[in-house]
Backbone as a chain_set.jsonl record, in Angstrom:
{"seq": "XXXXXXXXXXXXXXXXXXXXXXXXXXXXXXXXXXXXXXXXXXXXXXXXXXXXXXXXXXXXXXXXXX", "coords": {"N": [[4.764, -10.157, -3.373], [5.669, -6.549, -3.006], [7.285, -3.838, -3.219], [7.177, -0.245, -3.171], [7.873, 2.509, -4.798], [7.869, 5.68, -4.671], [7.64, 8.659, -6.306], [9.114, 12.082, -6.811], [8.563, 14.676, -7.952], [10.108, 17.599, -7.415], [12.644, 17.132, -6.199], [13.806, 15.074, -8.022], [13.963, 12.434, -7.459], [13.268, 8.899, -6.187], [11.428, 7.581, -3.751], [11.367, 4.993, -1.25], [8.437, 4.078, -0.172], [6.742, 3.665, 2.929], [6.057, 1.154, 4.285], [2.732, -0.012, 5.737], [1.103, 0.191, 9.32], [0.572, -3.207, 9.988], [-0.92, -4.035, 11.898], [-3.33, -4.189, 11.816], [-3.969, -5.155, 9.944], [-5.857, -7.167, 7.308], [-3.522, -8.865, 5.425], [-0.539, -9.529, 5.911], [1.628, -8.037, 4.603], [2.199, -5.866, 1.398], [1.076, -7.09, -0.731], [-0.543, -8.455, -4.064], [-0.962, -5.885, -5.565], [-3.447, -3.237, -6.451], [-4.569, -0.044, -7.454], [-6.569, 2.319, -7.645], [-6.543, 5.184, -8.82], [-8.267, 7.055, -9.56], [-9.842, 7.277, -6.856], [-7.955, 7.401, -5.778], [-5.962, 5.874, -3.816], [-4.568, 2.311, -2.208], [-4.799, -0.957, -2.749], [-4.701, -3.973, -1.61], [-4.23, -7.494, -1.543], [-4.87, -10.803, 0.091], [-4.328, -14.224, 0.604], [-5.964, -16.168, 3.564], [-5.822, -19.281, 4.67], [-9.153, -20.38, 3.636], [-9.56, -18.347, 3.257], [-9.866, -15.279, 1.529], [-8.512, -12.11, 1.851], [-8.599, -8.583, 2.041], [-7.377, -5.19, 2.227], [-7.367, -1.642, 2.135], [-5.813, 1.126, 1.897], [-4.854, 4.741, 2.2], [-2.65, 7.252, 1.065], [-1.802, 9.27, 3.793], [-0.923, 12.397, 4.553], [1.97, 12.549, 5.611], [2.743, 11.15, 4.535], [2.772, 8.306, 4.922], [0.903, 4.735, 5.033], [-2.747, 4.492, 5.523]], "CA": [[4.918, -9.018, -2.498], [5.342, -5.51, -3.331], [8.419, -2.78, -2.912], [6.752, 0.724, -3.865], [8.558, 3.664, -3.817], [7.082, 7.32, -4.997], [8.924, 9.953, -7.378], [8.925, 13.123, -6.199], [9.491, 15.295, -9.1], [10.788, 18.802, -6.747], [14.329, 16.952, -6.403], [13.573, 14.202, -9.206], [13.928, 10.969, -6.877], [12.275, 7.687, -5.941], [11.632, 7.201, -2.2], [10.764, 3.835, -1.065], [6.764, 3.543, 0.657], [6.937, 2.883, 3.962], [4.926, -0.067, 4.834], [1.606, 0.463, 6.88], [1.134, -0.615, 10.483], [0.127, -4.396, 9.721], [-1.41, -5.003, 13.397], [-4.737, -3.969, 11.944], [-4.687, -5.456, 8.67], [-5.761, -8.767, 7.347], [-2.09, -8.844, 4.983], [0.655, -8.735, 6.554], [2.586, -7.427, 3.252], [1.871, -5.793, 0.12], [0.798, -8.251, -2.048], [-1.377, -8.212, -4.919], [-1.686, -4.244, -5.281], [-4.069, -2.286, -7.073], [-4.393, 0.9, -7.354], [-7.802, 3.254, -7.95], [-6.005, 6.351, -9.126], [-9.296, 8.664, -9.599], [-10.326, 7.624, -5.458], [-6.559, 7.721, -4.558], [-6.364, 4.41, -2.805], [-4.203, 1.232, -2.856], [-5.575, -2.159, -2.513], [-3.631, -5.7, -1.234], [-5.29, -8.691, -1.358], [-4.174, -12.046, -0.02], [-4.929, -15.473, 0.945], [-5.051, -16.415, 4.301], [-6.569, -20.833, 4.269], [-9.782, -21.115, 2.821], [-10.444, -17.044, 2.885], [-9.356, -13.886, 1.031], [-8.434, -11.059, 2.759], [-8.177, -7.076, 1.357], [-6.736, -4.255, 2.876], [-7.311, -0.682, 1.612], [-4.692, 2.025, 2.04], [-4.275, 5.785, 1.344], [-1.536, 8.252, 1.128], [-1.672, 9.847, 4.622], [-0.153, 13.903, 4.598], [2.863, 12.655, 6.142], [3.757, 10.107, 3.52], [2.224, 6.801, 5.146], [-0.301, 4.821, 4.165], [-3.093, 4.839, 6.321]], "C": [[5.542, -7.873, -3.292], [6.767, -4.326, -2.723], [7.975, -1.488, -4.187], [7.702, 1.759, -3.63], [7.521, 4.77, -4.956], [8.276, 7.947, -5.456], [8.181, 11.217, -6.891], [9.618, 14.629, -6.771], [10.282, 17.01, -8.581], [12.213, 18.138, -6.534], [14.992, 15.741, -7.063], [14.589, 13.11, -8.426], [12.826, 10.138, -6.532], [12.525, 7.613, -4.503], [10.035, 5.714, -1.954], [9.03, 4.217, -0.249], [7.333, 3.394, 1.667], [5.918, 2.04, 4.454], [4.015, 0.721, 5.841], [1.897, -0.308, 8.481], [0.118, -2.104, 10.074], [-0.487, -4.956, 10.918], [-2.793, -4.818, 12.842], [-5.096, -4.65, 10.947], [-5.141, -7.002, 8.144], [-4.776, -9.156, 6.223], [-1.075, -8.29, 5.932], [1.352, -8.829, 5.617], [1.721, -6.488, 2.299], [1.657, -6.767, -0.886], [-0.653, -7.875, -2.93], [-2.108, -6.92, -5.208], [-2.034, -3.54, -6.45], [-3.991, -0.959, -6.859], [-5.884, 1.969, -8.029], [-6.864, 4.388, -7.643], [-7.044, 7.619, -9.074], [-9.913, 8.884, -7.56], [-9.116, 8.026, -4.773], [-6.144, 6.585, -3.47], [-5.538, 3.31, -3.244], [-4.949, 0.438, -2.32], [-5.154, -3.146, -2.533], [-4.891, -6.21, -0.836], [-4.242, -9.863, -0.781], [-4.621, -13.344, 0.445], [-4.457, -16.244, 2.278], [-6.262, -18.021, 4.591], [-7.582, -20.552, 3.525], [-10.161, -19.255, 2.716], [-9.479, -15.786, 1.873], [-9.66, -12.487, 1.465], [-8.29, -9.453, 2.023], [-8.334, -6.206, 2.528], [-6.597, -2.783, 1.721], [-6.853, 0.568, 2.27], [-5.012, 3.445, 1.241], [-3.606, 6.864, 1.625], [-1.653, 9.413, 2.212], [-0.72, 11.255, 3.894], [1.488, 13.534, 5.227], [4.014, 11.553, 5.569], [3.549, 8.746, 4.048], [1.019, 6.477, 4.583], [-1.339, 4.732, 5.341], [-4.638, 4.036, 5.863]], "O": [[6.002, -8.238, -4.374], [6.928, -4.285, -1.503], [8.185, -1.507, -5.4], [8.273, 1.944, -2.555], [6.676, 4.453, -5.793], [9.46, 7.832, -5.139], [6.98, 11.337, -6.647], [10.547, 15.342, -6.393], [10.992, 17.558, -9.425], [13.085, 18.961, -6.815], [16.152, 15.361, -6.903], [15.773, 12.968, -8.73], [11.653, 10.509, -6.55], [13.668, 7.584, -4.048], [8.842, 5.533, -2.201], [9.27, 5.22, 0.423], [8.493, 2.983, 1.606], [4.94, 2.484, 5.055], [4.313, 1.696, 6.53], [2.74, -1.179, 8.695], [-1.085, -1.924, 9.884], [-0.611, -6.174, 11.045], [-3.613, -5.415, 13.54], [-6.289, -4.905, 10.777], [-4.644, -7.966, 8.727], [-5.267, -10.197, 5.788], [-0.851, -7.205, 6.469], [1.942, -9.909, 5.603], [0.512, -6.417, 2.522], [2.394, -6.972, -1.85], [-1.587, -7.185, -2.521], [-3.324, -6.737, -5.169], [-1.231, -3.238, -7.332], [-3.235, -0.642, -5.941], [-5.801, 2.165, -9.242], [-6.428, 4.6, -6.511], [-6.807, 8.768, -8.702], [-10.246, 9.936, -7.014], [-9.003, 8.661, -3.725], [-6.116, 6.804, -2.259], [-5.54, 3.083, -4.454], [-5.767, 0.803, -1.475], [-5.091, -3.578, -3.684], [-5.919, -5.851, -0.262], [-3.052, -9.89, -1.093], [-5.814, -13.224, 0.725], [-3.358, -16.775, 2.444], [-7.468, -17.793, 4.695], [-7.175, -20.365, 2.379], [-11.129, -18.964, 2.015], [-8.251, -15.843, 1.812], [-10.735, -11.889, 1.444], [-7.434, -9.574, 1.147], [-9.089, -6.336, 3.492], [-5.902, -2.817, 0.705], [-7.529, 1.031, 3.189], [-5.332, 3.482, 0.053], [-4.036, 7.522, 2.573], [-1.621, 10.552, 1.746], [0.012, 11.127, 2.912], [2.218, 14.525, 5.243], [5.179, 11.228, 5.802], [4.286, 7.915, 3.518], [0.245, 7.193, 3.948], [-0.75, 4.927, 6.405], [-5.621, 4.125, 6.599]]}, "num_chains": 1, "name": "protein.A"}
């Protein structure tokens, strides 16, 4: 599992991520996260019995992921 935070170089700090709403997703965490930097997009994967699940996220205007 996964603790992101973002730098925010206008008052040069780290602010934690705030987790997504997990009612929709098939992770409930951050785990196993990629990242496609040129689409802008994260990407959790995880294992839930015999299947594998992904969940793709991106940086909502208001600082969630979405």
């Amino acid at each position: 599992m996964f603790e992101i935070y973002l730098y925010h170089p206008q008052n040069k700090c780290f602010e934690k991520l705030k987790e997504p709403d997990f009612s929709r997703s098939g992770c409930s965490c951050l785990c196993d996260v990629t990242v496609e930097k040129d689409k802008k997009l994260l990407i959790t994967g995880c294992r839930g019995g015999a299947r594998w699940h992904q969940d793709v996220y991106r940086l909502g205007k208001n600082g969630t992921l979405e």
